[in-house]
C-alpha positions as CSV (number, residue, x, y, z in Angstrom):
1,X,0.0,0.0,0.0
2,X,2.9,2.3,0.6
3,X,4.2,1.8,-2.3
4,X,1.2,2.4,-4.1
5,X,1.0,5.6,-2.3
6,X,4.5,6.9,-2.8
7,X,3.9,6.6,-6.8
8,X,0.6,8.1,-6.3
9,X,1.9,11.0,-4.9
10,X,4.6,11.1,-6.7
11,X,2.2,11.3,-10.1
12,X,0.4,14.0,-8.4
13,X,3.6,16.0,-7.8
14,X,4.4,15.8,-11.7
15,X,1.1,16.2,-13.1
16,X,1.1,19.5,-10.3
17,X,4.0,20.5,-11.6
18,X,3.5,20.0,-15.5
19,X,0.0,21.8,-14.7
20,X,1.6,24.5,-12.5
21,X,0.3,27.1,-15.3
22,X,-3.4,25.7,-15.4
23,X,-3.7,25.8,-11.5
24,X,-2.1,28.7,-10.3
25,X,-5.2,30.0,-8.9
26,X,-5.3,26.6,-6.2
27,X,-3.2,26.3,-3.0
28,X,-0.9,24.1,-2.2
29,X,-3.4,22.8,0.7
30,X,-6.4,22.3,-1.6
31,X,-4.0,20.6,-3.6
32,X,-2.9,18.0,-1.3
33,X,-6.6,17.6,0.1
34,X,-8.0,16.5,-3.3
35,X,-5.1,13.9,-3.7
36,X,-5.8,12.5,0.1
37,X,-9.2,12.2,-1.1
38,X,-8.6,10.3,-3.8
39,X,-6.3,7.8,-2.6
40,X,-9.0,7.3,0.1
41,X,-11.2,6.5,-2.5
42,X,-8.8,4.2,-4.0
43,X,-8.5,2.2,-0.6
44,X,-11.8,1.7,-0.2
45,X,-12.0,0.0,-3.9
46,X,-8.7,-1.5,-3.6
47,X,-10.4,-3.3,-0.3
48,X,-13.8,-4.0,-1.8
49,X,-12.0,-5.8,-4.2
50,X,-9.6,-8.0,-2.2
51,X,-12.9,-9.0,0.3
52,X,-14.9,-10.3,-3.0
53,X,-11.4,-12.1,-4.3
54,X,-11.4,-14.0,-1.1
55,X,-14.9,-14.2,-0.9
56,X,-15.1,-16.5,-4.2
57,X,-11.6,-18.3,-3.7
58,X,-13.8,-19.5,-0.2
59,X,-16.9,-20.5,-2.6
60,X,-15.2,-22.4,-4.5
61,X,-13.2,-24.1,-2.3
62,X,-16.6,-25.3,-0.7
63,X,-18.4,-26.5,-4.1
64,X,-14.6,-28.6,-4.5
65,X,-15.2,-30.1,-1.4
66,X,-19.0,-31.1,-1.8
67,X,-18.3,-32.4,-5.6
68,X,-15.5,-34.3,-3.6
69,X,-17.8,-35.4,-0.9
70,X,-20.8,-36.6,-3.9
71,X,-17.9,-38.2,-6.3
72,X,-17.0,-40.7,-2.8
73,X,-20.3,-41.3,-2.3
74,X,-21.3,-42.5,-5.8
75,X,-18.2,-44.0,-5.7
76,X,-19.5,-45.8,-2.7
77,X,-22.8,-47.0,-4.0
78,X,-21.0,-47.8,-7.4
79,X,-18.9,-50.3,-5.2
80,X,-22.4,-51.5,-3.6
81,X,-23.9,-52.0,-6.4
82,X,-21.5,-53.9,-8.4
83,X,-21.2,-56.6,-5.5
84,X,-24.8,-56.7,-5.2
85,X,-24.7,-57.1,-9.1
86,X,-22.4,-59.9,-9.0
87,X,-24.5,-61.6,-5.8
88,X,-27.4,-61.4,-8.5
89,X,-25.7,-63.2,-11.2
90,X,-24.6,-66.2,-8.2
91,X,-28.0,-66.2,-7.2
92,X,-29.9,-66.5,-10.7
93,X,-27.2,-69.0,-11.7
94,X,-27.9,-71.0,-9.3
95,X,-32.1,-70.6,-9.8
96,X,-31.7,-71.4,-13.6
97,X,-29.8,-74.5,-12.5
98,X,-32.3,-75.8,-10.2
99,X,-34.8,-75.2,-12.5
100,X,-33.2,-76.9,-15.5
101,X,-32.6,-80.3,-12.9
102,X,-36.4,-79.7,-11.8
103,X,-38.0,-79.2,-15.5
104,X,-36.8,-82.7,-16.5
105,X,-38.1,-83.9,-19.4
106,X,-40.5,-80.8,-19.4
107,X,-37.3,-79.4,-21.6
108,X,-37.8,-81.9,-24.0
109,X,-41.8,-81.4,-24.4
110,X,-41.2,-77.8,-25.0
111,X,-39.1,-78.9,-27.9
112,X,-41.7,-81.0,-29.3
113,X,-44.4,-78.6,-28.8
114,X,-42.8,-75.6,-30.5
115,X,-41.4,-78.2,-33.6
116,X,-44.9,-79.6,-34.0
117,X,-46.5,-76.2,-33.6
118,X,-44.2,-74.6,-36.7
119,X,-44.6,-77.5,-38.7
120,X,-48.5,-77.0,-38.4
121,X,-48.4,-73.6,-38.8
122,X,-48.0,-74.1,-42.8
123,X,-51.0,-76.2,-42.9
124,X,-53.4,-74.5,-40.6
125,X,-53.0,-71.6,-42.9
126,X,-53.6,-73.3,-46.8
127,X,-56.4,-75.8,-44.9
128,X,-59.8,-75.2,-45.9
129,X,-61.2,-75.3,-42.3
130,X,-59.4,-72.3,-41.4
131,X,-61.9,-71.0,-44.5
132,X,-64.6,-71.7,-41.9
133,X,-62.4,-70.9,-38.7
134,X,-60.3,-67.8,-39.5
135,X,-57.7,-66.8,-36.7
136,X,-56.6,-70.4,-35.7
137,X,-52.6,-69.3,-36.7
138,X,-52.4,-67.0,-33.5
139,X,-52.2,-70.1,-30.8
140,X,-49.5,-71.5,-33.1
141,X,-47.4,-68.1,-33.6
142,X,-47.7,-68.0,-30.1
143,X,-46.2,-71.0,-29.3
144,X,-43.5,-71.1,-32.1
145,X,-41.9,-67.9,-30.8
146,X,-42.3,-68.6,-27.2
147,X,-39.1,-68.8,-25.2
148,X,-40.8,-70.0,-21.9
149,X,-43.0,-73.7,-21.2
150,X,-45.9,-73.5,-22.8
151,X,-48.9,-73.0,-20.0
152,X,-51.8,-76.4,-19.9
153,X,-54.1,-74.0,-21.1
154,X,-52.0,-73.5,-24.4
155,X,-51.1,-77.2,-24.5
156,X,-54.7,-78.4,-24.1
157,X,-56.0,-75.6,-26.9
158,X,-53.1,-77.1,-29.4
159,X,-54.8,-80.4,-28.6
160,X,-58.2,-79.3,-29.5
161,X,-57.0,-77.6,-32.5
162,X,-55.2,-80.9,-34.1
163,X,-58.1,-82.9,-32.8
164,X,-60.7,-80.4,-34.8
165,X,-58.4,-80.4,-38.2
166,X,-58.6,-84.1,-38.4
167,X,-62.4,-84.4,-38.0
168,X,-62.9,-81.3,-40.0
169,X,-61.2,-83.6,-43.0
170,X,-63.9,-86.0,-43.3
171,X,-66.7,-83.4,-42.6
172,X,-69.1,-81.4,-45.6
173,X,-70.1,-78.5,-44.1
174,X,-72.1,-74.9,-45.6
175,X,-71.7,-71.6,-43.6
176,X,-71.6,-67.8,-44.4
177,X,-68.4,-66.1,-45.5
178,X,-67.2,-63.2,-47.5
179,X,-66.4,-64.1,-50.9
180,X,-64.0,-62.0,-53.3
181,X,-65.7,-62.0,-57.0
182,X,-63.7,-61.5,-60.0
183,X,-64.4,-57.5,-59.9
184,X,-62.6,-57.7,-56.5
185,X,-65.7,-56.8,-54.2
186,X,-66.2,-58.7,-51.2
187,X,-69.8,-60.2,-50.7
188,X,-71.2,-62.8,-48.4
189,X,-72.1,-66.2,-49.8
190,X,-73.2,-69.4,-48.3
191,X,-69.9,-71.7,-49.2
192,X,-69.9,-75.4,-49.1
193,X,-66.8,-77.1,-47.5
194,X,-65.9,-81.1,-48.6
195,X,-63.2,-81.9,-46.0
196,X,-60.2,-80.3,-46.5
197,X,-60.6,-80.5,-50.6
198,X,-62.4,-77.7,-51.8
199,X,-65.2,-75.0,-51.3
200,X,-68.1,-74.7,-53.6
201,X,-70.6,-71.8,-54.3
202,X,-73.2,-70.9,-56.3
203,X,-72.5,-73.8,-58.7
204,X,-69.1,-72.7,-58.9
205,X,-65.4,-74.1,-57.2
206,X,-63.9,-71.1,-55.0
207,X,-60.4,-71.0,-53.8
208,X,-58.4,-70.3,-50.3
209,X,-55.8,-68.0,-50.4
210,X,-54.1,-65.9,-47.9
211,X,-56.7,-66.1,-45.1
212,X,-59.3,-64.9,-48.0
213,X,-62.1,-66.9,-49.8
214,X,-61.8,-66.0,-53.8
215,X,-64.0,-66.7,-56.8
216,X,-61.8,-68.7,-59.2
217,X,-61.2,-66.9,-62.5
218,X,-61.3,-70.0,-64.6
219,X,-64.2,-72.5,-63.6
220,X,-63.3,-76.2,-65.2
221,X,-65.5,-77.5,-68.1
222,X,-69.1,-77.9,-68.0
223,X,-68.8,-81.6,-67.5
224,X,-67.3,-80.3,-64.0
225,X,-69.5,-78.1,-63.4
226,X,-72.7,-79.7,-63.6
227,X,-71.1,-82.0,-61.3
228,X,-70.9,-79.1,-58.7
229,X,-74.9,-78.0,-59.0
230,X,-75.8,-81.9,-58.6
231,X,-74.5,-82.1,-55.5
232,X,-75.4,-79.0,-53.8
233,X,-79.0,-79.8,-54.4
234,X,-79.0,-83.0,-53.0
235,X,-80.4,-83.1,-49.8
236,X,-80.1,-86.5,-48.9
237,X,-78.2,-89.4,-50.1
238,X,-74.9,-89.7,-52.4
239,X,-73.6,-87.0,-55.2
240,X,-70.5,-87.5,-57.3
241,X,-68.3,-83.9,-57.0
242,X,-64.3,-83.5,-58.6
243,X,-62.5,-83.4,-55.6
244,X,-58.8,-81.0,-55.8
245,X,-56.4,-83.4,-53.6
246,X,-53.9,-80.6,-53.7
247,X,-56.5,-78.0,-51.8
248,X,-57.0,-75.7,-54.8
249,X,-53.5,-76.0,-56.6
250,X,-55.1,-78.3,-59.6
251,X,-58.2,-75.5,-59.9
252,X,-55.3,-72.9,-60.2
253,X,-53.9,-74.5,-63.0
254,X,-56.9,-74.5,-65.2
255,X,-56.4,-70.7,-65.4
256,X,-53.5,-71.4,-67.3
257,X,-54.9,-74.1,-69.0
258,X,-55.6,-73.1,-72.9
259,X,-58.6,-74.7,-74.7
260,X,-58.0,-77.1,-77.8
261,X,-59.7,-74.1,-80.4
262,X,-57.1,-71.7,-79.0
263,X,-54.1,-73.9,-78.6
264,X,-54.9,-74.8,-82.6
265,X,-55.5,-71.5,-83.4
266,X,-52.6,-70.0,-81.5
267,X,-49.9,-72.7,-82.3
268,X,-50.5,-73.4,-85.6
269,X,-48.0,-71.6,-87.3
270,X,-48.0,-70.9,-90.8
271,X,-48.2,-74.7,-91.9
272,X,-51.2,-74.7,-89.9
273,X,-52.4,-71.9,-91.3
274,X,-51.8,-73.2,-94.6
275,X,-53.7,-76.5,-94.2
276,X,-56.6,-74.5,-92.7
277,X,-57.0,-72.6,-96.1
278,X,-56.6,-75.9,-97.5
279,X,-59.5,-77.4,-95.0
280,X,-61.8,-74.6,-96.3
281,X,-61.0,-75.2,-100.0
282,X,-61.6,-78.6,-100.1
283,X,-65.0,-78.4,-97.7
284,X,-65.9,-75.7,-100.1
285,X,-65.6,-78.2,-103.2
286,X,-66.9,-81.3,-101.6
287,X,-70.2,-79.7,-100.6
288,X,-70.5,-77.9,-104.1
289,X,-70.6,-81.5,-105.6
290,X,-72.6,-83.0,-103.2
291,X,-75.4,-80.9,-103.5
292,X,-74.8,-80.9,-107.2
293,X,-74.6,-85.0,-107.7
294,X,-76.8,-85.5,-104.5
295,X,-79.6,-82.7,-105.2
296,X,-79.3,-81.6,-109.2
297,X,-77.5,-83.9,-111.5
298,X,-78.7,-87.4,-109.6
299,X,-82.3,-86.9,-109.5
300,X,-82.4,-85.5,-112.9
301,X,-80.5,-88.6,-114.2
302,X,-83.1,-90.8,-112.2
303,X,-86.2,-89.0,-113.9
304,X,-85.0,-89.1,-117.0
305,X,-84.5,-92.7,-117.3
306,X,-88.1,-92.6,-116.7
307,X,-89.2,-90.6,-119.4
308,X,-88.3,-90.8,-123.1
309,X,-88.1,-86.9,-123.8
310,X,-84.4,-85.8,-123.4
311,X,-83.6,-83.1,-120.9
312,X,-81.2,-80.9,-119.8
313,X,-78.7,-82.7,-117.7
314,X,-76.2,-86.0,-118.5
315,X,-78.5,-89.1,-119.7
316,X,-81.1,-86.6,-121.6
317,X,-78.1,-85.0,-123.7
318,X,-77.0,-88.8,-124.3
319,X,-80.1,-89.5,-125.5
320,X,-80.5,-86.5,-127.6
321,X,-76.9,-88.2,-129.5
322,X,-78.6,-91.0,-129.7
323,X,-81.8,-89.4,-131.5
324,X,-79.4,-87.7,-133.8
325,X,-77.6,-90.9,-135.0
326,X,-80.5,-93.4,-135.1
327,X,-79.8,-94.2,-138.6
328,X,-76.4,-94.8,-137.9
329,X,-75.0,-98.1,-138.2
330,X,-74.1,-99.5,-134.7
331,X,-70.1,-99.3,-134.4
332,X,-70.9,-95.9,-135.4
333,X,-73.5,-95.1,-133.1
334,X,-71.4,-97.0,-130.5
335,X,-68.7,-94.5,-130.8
336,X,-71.1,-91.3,-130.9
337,X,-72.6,-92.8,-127.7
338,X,-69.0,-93.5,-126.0
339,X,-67.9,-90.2,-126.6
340,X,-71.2,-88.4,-124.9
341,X,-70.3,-90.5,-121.8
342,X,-66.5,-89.0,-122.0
343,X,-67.8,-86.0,-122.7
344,X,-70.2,-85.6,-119.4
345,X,-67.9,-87.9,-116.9
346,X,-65.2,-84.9,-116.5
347,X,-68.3,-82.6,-115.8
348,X,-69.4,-85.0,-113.5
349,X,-66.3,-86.0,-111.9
350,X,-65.2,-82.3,-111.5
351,X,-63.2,-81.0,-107.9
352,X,-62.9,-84.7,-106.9
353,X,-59.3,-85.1,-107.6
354,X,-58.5,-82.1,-106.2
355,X,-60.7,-83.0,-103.3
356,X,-58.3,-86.0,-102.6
357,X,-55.1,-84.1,-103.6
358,X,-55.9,-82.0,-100.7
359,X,-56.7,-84.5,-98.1
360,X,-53.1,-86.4,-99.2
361,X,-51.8,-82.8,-98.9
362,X,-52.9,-81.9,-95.4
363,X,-51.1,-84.5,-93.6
364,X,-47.9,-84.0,-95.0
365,X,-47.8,-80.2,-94.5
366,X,-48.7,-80.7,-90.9
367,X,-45.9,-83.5,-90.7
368,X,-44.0,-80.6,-92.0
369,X,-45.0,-78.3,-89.8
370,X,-43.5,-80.6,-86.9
371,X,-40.7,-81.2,-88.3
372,X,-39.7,-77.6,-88.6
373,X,-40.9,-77.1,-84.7
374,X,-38.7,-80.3,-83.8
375,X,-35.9,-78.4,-85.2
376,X,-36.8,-75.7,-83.2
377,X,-36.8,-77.7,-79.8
378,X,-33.6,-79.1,-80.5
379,X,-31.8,-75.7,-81.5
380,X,-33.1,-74.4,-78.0
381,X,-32.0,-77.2,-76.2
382,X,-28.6,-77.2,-77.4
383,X,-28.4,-73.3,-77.1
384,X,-29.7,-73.6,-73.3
385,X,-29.9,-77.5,-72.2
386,X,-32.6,-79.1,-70.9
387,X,-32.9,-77.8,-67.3
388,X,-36.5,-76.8,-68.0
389,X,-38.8,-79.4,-69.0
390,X,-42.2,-77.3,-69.2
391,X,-40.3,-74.9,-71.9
392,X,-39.5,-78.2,-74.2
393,X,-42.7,-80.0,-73.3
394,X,-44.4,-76.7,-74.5
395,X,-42.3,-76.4,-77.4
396,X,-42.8,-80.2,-78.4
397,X,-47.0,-79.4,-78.3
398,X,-46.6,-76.4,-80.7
399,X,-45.1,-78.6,-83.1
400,X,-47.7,-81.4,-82.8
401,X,-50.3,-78.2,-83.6
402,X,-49.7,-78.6,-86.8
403,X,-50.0,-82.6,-87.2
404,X,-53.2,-82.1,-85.9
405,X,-54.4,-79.8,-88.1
406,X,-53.2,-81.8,-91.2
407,X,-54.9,-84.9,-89.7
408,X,-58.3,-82.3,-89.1
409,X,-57.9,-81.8,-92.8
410,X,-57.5,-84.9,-94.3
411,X,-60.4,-86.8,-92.0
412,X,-62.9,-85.3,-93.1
413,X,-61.5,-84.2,-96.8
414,X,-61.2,-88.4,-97.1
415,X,-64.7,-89.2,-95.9
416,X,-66.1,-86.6,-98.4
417,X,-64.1,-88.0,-101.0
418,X,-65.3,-91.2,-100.9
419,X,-69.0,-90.1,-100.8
420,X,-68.6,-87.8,-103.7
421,X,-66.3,-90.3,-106.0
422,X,-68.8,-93.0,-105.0
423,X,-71.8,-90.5,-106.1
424,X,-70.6,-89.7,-108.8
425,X,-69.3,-93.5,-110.1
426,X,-72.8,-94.4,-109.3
427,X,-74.2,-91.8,-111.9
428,X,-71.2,-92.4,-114.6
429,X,-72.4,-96.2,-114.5
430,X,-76.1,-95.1,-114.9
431,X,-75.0,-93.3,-118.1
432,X,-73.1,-96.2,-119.1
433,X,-75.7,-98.5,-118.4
434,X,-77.9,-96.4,-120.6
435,X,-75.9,-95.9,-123.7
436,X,-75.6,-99.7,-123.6
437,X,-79.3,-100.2,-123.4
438,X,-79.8,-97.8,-126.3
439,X,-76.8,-99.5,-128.5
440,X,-78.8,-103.1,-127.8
441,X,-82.3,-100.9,-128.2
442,X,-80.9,-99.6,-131.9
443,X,-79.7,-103.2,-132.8
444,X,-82.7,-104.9,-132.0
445,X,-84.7,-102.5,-134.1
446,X,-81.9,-102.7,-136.9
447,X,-82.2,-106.5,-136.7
C-alpha cells in the first residue's frame, strides 16, 4: 500500500507540476486535500475488491469439497452395487440351474411342442377349415416364438386344435363367408366345404388364399361343373363332385390351361395356317358336288331314265346323241354314244381329284409343320440345355399343332371324297348303263 501511495503521490507532484500554469489559482493545501481524497477513495476500492477475491476463492473451495464429498459417495454405492450385481448373477445362476434339474423332461416337451406347432403352422393356414375358422394361426405363432413352457391352457387348446383339423377332414359343411368375386368386391355367400378338398358356391369351385375366400377366375369345363350344382341340391343321399387333392393347386392350373380351339389356333404356325386354307378349300368343293350330284345332277338322271323326252342334264343330252344318229350303223353309233359319256364324266367328276389331292396334302404339310418345330426344340435345347422341361414340353406341343391340323384336314376331306367319287361312279355307270341299253335298243330294231 505504501508503495502504491509513494507513486501516487509522486504522479500527483508531476502532473502538479506540469499543470503549475493551469492551476495557479489553487493552494498548495487544496492541492494536497483533493489527492488524500482520492487515494482514500482508492483504498476503499482497492479493499472491496480484495474482500470479493477472497470471498469467491472460499466459494469455490466449498463447491470442491462437496463435488469431492458426492464423487465418494457414488463412488461408494457404485462399489455396492457392483457386488450386489455380481450376488445377483450367483443367485440367478444357481435358480436357472435348479430349475433346468427340476423341469426334466419338461425341456424336451417344450421342444416337441414348438417343432410340432411350426410345422402345423404351414398347414393351418392353406387348410380349408381355417376358410370356416379364421384366426386359428395366432395359438401356433404364439407358441413357435415362445421362449418359456408353454402353460396347460395353451397345450390343451393345441390339442383341440389338431383334434378339430382331423375331423374337420372328413366333414361337408355350408356356412356364411365373404367371398371375393372376380371385380374384387367382397360379398357374403353361403360356401360349401368337402373336407379339406375344396369349397363350392353358387355352382361354382372357390379357392383359399391368404386367409381370404376367392372366386376362381377359370371355372373347369361344364362336365365339372354340372357335377358341382348336382351335389349341392341334393339333400339326402350320395352326389359325385371333382375333388382337388392338392387343396385348390389343380383349380389354379386351369387358369392357365388353354382350350383345344385356342391352342390350334394359337400354335398353328403358318403350316397350320396353310392346311386350314386348305381345309376350307376342299370343304368348299366337296359340298359344291354333293349338292350338285346328291340334289341336281342325280335326280335329274333318275327321272330321265323314266321318261323318253331328253332333258337338260347327263342321260337326256345322251339320249339326244342317240336321237341324232338313229340311222347310224351300230359301231358308229357305239362311238357317238362313247364319246357323250366321256364328254359328261369330267363334268361329272369335277373337284374330286383335287378334293383327294388335298386331303393327301394336309397331312404331310402338318408333318412338315413338326418337323420344322422339332428343329426348333432341339436348336433351343442345345443353345440352353434341358434344365427346363415345361419350356420343351411346350415347345414339343406347338409342333404337334400342326399334325393335328393336317390330320383335321385330311379326315374329313377323305370321308367326303369317298362319298362324292362314290356318287358320282354311281351316276357315270347309270350313263353307261344307258348308252348300252340304247346301243342293244338300236340293234334290235336294226335286226
Amino acid at each position: 500500500m505504501r508503495n502504491i501511495l509513494a507513486i501516487t503521490l509522486a504522479g500527483v507532484f508531476a502532473l502538479a507540476s506540469v499543470a503549475t500554469n493551469a492551476a495557479e489559482s489553487l493552494s498548495h493545501a487544496d492541492l494536497l486535500k483533493k489527492v488524500r481524497d482520492k487515494e482514500r477513495i482508492q483504498e476503499q476500492v482497492n479493499e472491496q475488491r480484495v474482500q470479493q477475491f477472497r470471498s469467491q476463492r472460499n466459494r469455490q473451495q466449498q463447491l470442491l469439497a462437496d463435488a469431492k464429498a458426492r464423487l465418494a459417495a457414488e463412488e461408494a454405492k457404485s462399489e455396492r452395487l457392483k457386488a450386489q450385481f455380481d450376488e445377483n448373477e450367483k443367485q440367478l445362476t444357481q435358480i436357472a440351474e435348479d430349475l433346468r434339474i427340476k423341469q426334466g423332461n419338461l425341456g424336451e416337451l417344450f421342444g416337441v411342442v414348438r417343432q410340432a406347432a411350426n410345422s402345423m403352422t404351414g398347414d393351418i393356414g392353406t387348410s380349408l377349415v381355417s376358410a370356416q375358422y379364421p384366426g386359428r394361426q395366432g395359438l401356433l405363432n404364439t407358441l413357435t416364438e415362445a421362449d418359456a413352457l408353454p402353460k396347460m391352457e395353451q397345450l390343451r387348446a393345441f390339442w383341440v386344435l389338431m383334434l378339430q383339423e382331423m375331423s374337420e377332414q372328413g366333414e361337408t359343411t355350408t356356412f356364411t363367408a365373404d367371398v371375393v368375386n372376380e371385380g374384387g368386391r367382397s360379398e357374403q355367400q353361403t360356401v360349401t366345404r368337402v373336407g379339406t378338398f375344396n369349397l363350392i358356391s353358387g355352382g361354382e369351385y372357390l379357392f383359399f388364399d391368404k386367409g381370404v375366400i376367392k372366386t376362381l377366375q377359370v371355372q373347369p369345363d361344364s362336365r365339372v361343373l354340372n357335377q358341382v350344382e348336382e351335389f349341392q341340391s341334393t339333400n339326402s343321399g350320395y352326389a359325385g363332385l371333382f375333388l382337388d387333392p392338392s387343396k385348390g393347386a389343380i383349380l389354379q392350373l386351369e387358369k392357365q390351361k388353354m382350350s383345344l380351339v385356342d391352342r390350334l389356333w394359337e400354335f398353328s404356325g403358318f403350316a397350320g395356317k396353310t392346311v386350314m386354307v386348305l381345309l376350307v378349300i376342299g370343304l368348299l368343293i366337296a359340298l359344291e358336288r354333293i349338292f350338285t350330284l346328291y340334289f341336281v345332277t342325280g335326280p335329274k338322271v333318275q327321272s330321265q331314265k323314266k321318261s323318253s323326252t331328253p332333258g337338260n342334264n347327263p342321260l337326256g343330252r345322251i339320249m339326244k346323241v342317240y336321237q341324232a344318229n338313229r340311222n347310224e350303223d351300230v359301231e358308229n353309233l357305239e362311238l357317238k354314244l362313247d364319246e357323250a359319256v366321256l364328254k359328261e364324266t369330267p363334268k361329272i367328276e369335277r373337284g374330286i381329284n383335287l378334293i383327294k389331292v388335298i386331303a393327301a396334302l394336309g397331312p404331310l404339310l402338318g408333318l412338315l409343320g413338326t418337323v420344322v418345330g422339332m428343329i426348333e426344340v432341339f436348336q433351343s435345347i442345345t443353345l440352353y440345355g434341358t434344365g427346363d422341361p415345361k419350356t420343351m414340353a411346350d415347345g414339343i406341343s406347338q409342333a404337334l399343332v400342326t399334325t393335328v391340323w393336317g390330320l383335321l384336314a385330311a379326315i374329313p376331306l377323305t370321308f367326303l371324297h369317298a362319298v362324292v367319287a362314290g356318287k358320282s361312279k354311281s351316276i357315270i355307270h347309270v350313263l353307261e348303263e344307258q348308252s348300252t341299253g340304247l346301243m342293244a335298243q338300236h340293234e334290235e330294231s336294226n335286226g
